[in-house]
N, C-alpha and C positions, 0 to 999 in steps of 0.2 A: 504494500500500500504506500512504503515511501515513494515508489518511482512513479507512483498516482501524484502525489503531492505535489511534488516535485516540478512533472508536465504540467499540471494546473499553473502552479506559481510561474514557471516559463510563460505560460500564456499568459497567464491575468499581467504580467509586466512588461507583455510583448519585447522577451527575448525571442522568442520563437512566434512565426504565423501561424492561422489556424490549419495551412497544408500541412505543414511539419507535424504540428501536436496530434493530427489525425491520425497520418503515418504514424509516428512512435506511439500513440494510444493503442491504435492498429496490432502493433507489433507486442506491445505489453500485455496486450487482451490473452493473447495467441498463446504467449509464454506461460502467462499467469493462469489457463486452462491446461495448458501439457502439465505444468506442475501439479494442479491440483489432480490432473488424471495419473500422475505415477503417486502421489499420496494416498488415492483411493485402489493404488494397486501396491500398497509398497511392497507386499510378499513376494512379486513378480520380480522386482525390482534387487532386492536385497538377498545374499546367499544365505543359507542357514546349516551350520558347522554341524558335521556329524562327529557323533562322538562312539 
């Protein structure tokens, strides 16, 4: 949620235009779903040690 903040406060001070904030919103959504889809899979994800 920081790099929400973050794009917000870039735009609300127009360091960045509304293309850009789109794009990297865009891009942030994207990411911010794959993670939460290997969180809802972490077993897939992570080895588990035989003993």
């Amino acid at each position: 949620m920081e790099t929400q903040a973050w794009l917000d406060h870039a735009a609300t001070c127009d360091y960045i235009g509304n293309e850009v904030y789109r794009e990297l919103d865009d891009a942030w959504q994207a990411i911010v779903a794959m993670l939460n889809g290997m969180i809802q899979k972490a077993d897939d994800f992570c080895r588990h040690s035989v003993k």
